[in-house]
PATIDREN-666022 format. One line per 10 residues: number of its first residue (from 1); their letters; for each residue x, y, z of C-alpha. Coordinates in steps of 0.5 Angstrom, whole numbers, plus 2048, in hexadecimal, padded with zeros to 3 digits. Each point is the difference from the previous one (the first is absolute). Layout:
# PATIDREN-666022
NUM	A	X/Y/Z  ...
END
This chain:
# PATIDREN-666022
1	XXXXXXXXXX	75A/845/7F8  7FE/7F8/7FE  802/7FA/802  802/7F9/7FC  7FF/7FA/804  803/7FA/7FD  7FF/7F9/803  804/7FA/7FD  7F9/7FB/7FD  804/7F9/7FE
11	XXXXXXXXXX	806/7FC/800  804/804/7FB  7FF/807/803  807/801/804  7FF/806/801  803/804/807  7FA/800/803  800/7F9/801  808/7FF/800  800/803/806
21	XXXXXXXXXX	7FA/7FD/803  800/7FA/806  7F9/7FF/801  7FD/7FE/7FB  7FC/806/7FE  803/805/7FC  802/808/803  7FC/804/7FB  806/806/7FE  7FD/806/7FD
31	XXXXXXXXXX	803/805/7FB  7FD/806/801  7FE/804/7F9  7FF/807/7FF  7F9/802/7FE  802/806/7FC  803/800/7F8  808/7FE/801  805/804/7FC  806/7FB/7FD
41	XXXXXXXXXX	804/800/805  7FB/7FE/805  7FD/7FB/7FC  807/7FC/7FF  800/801/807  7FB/7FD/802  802/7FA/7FB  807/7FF/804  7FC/7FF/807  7FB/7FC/7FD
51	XXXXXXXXXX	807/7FC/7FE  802/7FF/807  7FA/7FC/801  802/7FB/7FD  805/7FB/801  808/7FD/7FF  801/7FA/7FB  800/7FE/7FA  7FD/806/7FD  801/808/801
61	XXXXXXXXXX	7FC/805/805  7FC/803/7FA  7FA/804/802  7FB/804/7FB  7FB/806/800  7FA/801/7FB  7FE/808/800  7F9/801/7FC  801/808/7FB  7FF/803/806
71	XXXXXXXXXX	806/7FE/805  7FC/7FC/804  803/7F9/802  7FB/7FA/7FE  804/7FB/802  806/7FE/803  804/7F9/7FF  806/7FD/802  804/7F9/7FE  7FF/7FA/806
81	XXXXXXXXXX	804/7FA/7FE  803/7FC/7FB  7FA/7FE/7FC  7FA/805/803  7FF/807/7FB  805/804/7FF  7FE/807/802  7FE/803/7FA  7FC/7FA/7FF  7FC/800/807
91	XXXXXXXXXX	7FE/807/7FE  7FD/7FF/7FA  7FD/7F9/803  7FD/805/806  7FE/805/7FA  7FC/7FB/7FC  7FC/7FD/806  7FF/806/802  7FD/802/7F9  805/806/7FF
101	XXXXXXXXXX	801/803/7F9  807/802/800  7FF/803/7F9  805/805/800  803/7FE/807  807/802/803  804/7FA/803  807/801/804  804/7FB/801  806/7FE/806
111	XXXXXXXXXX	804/7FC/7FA  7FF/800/7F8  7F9/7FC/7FF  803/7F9/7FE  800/7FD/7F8  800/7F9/802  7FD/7FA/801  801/7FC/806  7FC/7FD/805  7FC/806/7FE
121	XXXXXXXXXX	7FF/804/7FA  803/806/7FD  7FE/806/803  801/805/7FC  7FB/7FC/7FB  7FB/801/805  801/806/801  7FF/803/7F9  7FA/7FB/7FF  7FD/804/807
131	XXXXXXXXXX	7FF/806/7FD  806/803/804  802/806/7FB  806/802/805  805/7FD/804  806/802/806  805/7FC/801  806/801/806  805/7FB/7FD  802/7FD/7FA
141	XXXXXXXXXX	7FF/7F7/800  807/7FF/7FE  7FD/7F8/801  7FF/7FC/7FA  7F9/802/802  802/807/7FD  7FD/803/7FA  7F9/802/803  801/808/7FF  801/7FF/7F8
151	XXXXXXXXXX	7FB/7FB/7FF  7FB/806/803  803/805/7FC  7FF/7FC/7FA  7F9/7FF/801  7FE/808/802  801/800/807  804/805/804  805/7FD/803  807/804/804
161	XXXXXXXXXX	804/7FF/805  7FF/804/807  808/801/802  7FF/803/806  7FE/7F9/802  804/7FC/7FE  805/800/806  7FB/7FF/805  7FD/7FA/7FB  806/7FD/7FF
171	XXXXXXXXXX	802/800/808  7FA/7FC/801  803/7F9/7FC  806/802/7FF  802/7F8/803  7FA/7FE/7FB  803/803/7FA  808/7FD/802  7FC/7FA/800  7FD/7FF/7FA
181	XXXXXXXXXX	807/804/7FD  804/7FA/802  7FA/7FB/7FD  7FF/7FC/807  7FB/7FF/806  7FE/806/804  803/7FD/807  7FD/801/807  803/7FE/807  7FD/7FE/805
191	XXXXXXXXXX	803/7FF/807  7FE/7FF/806  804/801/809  800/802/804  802/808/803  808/7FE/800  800/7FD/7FA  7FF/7F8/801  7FC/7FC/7FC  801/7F9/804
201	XXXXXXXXXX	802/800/807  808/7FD/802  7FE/7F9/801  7FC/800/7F8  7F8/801/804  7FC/806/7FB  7F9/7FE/800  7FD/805/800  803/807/802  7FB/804/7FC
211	XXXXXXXXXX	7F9/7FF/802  7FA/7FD/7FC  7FE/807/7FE  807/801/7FB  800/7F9/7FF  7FA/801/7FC  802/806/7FC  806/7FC/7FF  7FC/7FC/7FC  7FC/806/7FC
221	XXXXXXXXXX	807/801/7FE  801/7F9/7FD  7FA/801/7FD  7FF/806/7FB  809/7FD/7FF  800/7FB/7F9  806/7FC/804  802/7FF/807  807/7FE/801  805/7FD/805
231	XXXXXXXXXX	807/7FD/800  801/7F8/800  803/801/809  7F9/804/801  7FB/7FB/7FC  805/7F9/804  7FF/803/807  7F9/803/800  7FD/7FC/7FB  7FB/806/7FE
241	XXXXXXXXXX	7F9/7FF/7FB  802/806/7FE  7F8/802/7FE  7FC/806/801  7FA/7FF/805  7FA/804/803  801/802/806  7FA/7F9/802  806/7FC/7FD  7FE/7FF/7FA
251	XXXXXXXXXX	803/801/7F9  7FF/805/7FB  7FE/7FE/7F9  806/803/7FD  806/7FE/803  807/802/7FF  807/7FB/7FC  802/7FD/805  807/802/7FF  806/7FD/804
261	XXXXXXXXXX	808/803/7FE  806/7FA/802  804/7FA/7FC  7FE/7FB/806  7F9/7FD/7FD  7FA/800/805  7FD/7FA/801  7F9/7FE/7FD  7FE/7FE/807  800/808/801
271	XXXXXXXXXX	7F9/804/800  804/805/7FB  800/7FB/7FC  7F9/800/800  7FF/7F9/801  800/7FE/807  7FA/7FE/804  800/806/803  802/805/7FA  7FC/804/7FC
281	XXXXXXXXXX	7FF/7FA/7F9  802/805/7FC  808/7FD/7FD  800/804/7FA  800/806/805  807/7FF/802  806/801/7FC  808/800/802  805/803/7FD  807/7FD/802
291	XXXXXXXXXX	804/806/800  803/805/806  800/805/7FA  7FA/806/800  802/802/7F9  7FF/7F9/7FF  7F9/7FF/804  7FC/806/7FE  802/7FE/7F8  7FD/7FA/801
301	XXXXXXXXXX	7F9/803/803  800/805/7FC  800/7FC/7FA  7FA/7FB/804  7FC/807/800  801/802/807  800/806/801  7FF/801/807  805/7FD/806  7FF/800/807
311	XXXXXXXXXX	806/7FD/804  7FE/7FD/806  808/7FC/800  802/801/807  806/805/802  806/7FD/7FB  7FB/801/7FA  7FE/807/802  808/802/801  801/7FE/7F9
321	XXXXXXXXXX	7FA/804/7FC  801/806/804  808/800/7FF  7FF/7FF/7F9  7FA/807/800  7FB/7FC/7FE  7FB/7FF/805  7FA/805/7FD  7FC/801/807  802/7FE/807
331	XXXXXXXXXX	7FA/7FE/806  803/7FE/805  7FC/7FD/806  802/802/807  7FF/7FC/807  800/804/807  806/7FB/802  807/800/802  805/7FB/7FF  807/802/800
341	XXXXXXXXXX	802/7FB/7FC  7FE/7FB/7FB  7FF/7FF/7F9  800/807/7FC  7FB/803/7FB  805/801/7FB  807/7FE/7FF  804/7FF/7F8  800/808/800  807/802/801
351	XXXXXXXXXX	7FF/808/7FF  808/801/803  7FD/807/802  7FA/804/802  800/804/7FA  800/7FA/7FC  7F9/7FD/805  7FA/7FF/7FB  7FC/806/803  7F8/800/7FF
361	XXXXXXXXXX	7FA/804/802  7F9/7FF/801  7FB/7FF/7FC  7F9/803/802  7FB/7FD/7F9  7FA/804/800  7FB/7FB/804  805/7FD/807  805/804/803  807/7FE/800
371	XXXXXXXXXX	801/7FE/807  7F9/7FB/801  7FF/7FD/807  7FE/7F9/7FF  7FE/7FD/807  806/801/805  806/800/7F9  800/805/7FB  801/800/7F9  805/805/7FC
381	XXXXXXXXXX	7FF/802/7F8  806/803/7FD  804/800/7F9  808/802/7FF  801/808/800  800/801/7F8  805/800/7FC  7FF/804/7FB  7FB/805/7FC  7FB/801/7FB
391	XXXXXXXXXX	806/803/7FC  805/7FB/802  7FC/7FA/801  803/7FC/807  804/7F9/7FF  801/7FB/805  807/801/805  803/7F9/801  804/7FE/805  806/7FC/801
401	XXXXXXXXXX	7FD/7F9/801  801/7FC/807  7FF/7F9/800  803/7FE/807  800/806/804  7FC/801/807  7FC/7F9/7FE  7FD/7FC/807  802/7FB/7FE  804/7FC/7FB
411	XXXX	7FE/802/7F8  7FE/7F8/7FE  800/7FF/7F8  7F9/802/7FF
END
């Protein structure tokens, strides 16, 4: 066996590897590779572990296998956030430093190469400039990004789909795919209690429950994000900056929309504004959308070309995504405190019954585990159970929605 280590090298590698880092340093993770020729299967394999090495956001979990005419793994790629290399590319990248002739090379591929050009461009047109003469691939693109298999096949290389891996592809973005179908935000949640579930105290006291070490990753997650939000309640109370910050306090060169959700206006004397002594100057940051609807909200990012939404918008805001199935990934920051009482996590959720509660699981993504222990707190990564299948592609599952119920406190008009 040999190994692959990764190290994130700038600002715009969010890979797991620095996500799930405090310290400043990242943890190299390494994927182990064999070093004998693979068959088909193993190769495609390989290209789904190497996916797991990425990241949730804007973009799928993508990984990629270059095998030489003999079998043999001459690099391996996977996708690391929005705006970095897709997977096929990164492999191609890696083989043109090295100098590696991939005449009459084989790739295989965790989801159909790509036929378009966004942030980055088409995969499927580099891979046939590289010489690459077959491609494996475990899920067709059903994306406007779709067409990559075709476009290979017309310009000689031999592109087919590997079926058998299809189910375990499309488990591992099944929420990405439901996200990109509905043409909205992929939405992260975030939280932060207590063990019983509070995030403030009976008498309103909050800061901090959680420890320096998952407030730090808390900012890591607001930074790989296109956008942050809150509701209007939220951003009047705490009056938050709502920037990302390194864990020396300073600020992150990209920094996310600040986003807040809510028909009473915030004042300009706000730091999410980004106008005050205090904030981080930056005004055409910050957007509000004056509305209670998501449907509504989510249009209007999308249309702003966010693509990624982390919602940090207090216990109500968490409530109303969750009821309504569009929270896409959960982490969720716990404190090895008691309260009994105080204000709850998450309320707006009306399930009626246990067999309606929105169930999860965990979500162990190649480089960190999904129970990490940051300081005293730990951090827990999980996303909604599936809800469908390669054959018969999930949707989300609404819920009636609650506007009034198990709120702490009287709903204002914001």
């Amino acid at each position: 066996m040999v190994s692959v280590t990764h190290t994130p090298v700038n600002d715009l590698d969010y890979s797991a590897a620095e996500y799930g880092h405090v310290d400043g340093v990242p943890s190299p993770y390494t994927l182990s590779i064999p070093d004998g020729p693979l068959t088909d299967e193993q190769a495609m394999r390989l290209a789904l572990d190497a996916a797991r090495c990425g990241i949730r956001g804007a973009n799928p979990l993508v990984g990629a296998v270059i095998t030489g005419t003999d079998g043999r793994v001459l690099h391996v790629g996977w996708h690391r956030g929005a705006g970095t290399p897709h997977a096929e590319a990164d492999a191609l990248a890696q083989a043109r430093a090295a100098g590696t002739d991939l005449r009459g090379a084989s790739m295989y591929v965790s989801l159909e190469p790509c036929n378009h050009t966004g942030r980055t461009g088409p995969c499927s047109h580099a891979i046939v400039a590289a010489g690459v003469r077959r491609v494996r691939y475990a899920y067709p693109d059903t994306t406007s990004a779709a067409g990559g298999a075709a476009h290979l096949r017309s310009n000689g290389v031999d592109a087919q789909l590997m079926e058998g891996f299809s189910a375990d592809s499309y488990l591992l973005n099944e929420r990405w795919f439901i996200a990109a179908a509905e043409r909205r935000p992929f939405i992260t949640a975030k939280s932060a209690s207590t063990l019983d579930g509070f995030i403030a105290a009976a008498d309103g006291t909050s800061k901090w429950i959680t420890g320096p070490a998952a407030r730090i990753d808390g900012h890591l997650v607001r930074h790989r994000a296109d956008a942050v939000m809150i509701g209007t309640r939220t951003a009047l109370t705490d009056d938050p900056s709502l920037d990302a910050r390194r864990s020396d306090g300073s600020r992150f060169t990209k920094q996310p929309l600040r986003v807040v959700m809510g028909r009473r206006e915030i004042p300009e004397s706000y730091r999410i504004r980004g106008l005050a002594a205090e904030g981080p100057y930056d005004p055409d940051r910050f957007l509000q959308v004056f509305t209670h609807d998501p449907s509504e909200l989510l249009s209007t990012l999308y249309d702003r070309g966010v693509r990624h939404l982390m919602i940090e918008g207090g216990p109500g805001m968490v409530g109303l995504f969750a009821g309504e199935d569009l929270v896409d990934e959960m982490i969720w920051y716990r404190a090895p405190l008691l309260l009994g009482h105080g204000k709850s996590a998450v309320y707006r959720l009306s399930t009626g019954t246990l067999a309606n509660a929105p169930r999860l699981h965990l979500d162990d993504l190649g480089m960190f585990p999904a129970v990490r222990v940051l300081g005293a707190d730990t951090a827990t990564h999980l996303v909604p159970v599936p809800r469908g299948d390669y054959q018969n592609p999930g949707a989300r599952r609404v819920l009636e929605r609650c506007t009034e119920c198990y709120a702490p406190e009287p709903r204002e008009d914001g």
